[in-house]
N, C-alpha and C positions, 0 to 999 in steps of 0.2 A: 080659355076664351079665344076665338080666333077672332079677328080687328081685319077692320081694312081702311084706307083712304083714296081718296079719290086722286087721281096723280095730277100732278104738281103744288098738293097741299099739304101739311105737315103735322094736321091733326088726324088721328086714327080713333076710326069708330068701331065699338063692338057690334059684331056680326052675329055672332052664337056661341052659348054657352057648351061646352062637351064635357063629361067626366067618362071615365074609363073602366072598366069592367074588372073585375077580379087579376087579370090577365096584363093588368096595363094595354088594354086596346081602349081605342076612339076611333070612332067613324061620324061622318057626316057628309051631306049631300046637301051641293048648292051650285044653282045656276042664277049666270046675270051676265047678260053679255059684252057690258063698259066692260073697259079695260081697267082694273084697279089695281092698288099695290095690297099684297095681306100679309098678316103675319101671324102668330099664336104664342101667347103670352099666357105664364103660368100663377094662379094666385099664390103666394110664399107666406106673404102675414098679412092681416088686419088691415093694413095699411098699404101695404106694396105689394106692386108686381113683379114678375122679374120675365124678360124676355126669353122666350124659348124656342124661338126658330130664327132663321134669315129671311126679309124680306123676301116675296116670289110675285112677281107681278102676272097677272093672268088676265 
């Protein structure tokens, strides 16, 4: 799932869902031209997520 928020807020919203191919690839395309914070976050269990990148503000 990649998230983002709006900067200087501390709630992160889902953006898009992506799963990955045979290959472990993921691609996705996206424009918006605020400046926000994103990051990409991996489902693990039922219940939780676990983070999987560094913030990247763009």
């Amino acid at each position: 799932m990649f998230q983002f928020r709006e900067r200087g807020t501390t709630t992160w919203k889902n953006l898009k869902s992506v799963w990955t191919t045979s290959a472990g690839v993921a691609t996705m395309s996206y424009r918006y031209s605020k400046v926000r914070d994103y990051r990409f976050s991996l489902y693990s269990t039922p219940i939780s997520w676990d983070l999987g990148s560094a913030i990247t503000t763009r």
